[in-house]
N, C-alpha and C positions, 0 to 999 in steps of 0.2 A: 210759183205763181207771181207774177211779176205786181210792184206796189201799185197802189193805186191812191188818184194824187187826193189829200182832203181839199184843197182848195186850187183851180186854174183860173190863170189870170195875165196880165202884163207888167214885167217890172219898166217902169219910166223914169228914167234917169235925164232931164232935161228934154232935149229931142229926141234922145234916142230910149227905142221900146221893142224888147224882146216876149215872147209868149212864154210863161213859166207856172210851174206849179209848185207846191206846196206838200211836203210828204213828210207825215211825221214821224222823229228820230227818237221816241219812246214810246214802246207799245206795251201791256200788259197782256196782249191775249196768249204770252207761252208761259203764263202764273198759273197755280193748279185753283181750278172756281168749282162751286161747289152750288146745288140748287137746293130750295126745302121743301121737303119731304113731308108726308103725313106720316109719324110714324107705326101708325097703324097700318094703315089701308099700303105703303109703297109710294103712294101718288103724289105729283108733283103739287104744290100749293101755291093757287095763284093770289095775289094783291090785291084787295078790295078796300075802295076808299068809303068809310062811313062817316055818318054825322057827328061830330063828336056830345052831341048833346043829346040825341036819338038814338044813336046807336043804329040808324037805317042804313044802307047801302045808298049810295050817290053815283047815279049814272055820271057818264063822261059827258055827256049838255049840261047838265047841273053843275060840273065844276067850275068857278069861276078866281080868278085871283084878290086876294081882300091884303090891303095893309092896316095891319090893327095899329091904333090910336092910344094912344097916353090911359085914356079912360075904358077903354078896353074892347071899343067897338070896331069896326070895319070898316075900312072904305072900298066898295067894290071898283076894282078896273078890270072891264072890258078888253077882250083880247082885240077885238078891232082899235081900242084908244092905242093898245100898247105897239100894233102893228102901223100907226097913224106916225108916229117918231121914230119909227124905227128910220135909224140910218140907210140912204140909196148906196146898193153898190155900185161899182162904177166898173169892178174886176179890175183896176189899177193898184198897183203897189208902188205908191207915189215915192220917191228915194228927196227927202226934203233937205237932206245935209249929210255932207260926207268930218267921220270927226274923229279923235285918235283913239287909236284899239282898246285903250283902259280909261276913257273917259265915260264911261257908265257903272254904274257900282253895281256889281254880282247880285244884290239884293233887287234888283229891279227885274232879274231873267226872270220868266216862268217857263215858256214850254220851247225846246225846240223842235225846228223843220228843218229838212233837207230842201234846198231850192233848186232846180234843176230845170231845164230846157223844156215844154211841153212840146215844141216842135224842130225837129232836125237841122231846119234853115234859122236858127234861133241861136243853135248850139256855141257859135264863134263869139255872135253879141255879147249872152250873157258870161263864155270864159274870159273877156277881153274887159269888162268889168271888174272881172274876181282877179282876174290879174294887173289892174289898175291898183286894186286898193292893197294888195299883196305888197306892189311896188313902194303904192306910197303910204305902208303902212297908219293905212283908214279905213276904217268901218263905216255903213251908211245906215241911216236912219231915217224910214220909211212909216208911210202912212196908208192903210185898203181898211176898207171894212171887211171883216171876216167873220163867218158866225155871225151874223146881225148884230155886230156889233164894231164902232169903229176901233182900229187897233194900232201901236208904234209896234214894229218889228228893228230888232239889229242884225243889220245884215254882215255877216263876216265870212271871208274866205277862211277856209280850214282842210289845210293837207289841197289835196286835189280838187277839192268838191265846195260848195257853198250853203251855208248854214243861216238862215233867218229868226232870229229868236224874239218871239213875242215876250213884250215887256209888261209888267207891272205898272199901272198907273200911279200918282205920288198918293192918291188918298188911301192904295191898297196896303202900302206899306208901313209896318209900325213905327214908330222914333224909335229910336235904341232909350232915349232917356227914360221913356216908362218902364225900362228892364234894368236898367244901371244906375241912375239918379241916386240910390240910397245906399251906394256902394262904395264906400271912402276911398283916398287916396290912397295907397299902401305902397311903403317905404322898402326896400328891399339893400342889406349889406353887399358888398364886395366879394364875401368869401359866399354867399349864397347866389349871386348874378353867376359866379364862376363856374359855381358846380350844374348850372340849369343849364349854361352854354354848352359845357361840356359832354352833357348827357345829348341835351338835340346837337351835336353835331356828331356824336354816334349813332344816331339814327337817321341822318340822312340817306335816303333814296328815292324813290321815283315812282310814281302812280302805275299800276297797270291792274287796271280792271280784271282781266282773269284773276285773277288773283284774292278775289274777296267775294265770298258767297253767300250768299241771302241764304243764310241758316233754317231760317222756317219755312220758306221755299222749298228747302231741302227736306226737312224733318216733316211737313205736309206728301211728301212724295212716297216719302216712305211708308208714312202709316197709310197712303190711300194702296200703295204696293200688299201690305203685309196683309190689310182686309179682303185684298180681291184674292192672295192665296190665303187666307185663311191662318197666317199665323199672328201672333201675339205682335203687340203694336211694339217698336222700338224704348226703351226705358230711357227718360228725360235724366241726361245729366246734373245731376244740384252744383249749385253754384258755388264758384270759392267766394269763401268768407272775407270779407274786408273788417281789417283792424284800424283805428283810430292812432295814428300818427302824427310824430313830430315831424313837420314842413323840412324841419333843419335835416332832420335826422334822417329822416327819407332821402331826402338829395342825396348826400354822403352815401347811402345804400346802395343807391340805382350810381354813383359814381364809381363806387369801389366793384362793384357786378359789372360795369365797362370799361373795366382795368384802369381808372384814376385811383390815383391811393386818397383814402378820404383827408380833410383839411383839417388842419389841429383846430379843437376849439378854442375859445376865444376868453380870455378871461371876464371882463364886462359880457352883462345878459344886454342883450339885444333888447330893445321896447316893442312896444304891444303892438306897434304897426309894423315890424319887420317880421311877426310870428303871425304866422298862421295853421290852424290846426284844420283838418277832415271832421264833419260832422256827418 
């Protein structure tokens, strides 16, 4: 069955505007999902919203949106107020600046899309774009409301085809400081940078997806497989045990397991910022 597009619209690049849509390049629906059951009765169980103070059921007119207050009340907003500001679409994908491939930090991506031609007479436009920025090694950064709501997409050529990825606004994203702020400077020896180098550069190689598989994916397959014939669910492997090690001493290990012969040690102990231990 051929995709179908979540968003069609025009990308606008100055004067010139092609017809295009929007197709997303992650999808969950071939995860194994599961429904709840009664399990008594077999039957499916449907969601009812109740009062949390009554305990009644609340019809779908009755439900209304509330942002609670400091003091612990409500302010109701009306789904008409909130459809009052909602953003006009215009179905434009406004391209506001063209800018270099790594001028956006990884941290700002959230979802991608495939962007692709919605009509035939379109098709030359939008390859003659992907192959502008191919050339001049630039991505473009564009503006549509989508989902009701306004959005930056970056648009980047990739392989054959064109990839638009919705970004992250800056309030959505955390500081790194509230993660690292209380994490000291740490000093590291010569004979310890050598043996770290040497280890990641026997492990260099190169991504390929086949190659890594979503384990409980897998292990959900299996038990939904063994219950419909009827045998015994598959037995969960235990895990290996992790030992509390020396930084130093570990390196030297995983160097001498990658055919470096480990490094004499060193007469003077190292200080309390070059050591670090596993907790």
């Amino acid at each position: 069955m051929a995709a179908r597009a979540s968003w069609k619209g025009y990308l606008k690049v100055g004067d010139l505007a092609c017809a295009v849509g929007l197709y997303t390049a992650i999808s969950s629906s071939d995860r194994v999902s599961f429904n709840l059951i009664n399990r008594r009765t077999g039957h499916r169980v449907e969601r009812q919203f109740v009062d949390s103070e009554t305990g009644k059921p609340v019809g779908r007119d009755d439900q209304v949106k509330g942002y609670q207050m400091e003091n612990g009340d409500y302010i109701v907003i009306e789904g008409d107020e909130i459809a009052e500001i909602m953003p006009q679409s215009d179905k434009v994908l406004d391209v506001k600046a063209f800018i270099g491939c790594d001028a956006v930090d990884k941290l700002y991506f959230d979802r991608p899309y495939y962007l692709a031609p919605a009509d035939p007479h379109d098709e030359e436009a939008l390859a003659l774009i992907g192959r502008g920025m191919r050339d001049g090694k630039v991505v473009a950064l564009a503006e549509a409301v989508l989902f009701r709501r306004n959005r930056t997409l970056l648009i980047r050529p990739h392989d054959d085809y064109i990839v638009a990825t919705m970004l992250n606004f800056d309030y959505e994203v955390r500081s790194a400081d509230s993660v690292f702020k209380d994490i000291p400077d740490i000093k590291f020896d010569k004979e310890m940078l050598e043996l770290a180098g040497h280890i990641i550069e026997t492990k260099h190689g190169s991504f390929d997806p086949s190659k890594y598989e979503d384990r409980y994916e897998h292990a959900l397959v299996e038990l939904v497989k063994a219950k419909i014939e009827g045998r015994a669910p598959p037995k969960k492997k235990a895990p290996r045990e992790s030992k509390v090690v020396d930084l130093m001493e570990a390196l030297r290990q995983s160097a001498k397991m990658s055919g470096k012969p480990p490094a004499k040690k060193k007469a003077p102990a190292r200080s309390d910022s070059g050591r670090k231990k596993a907790s």
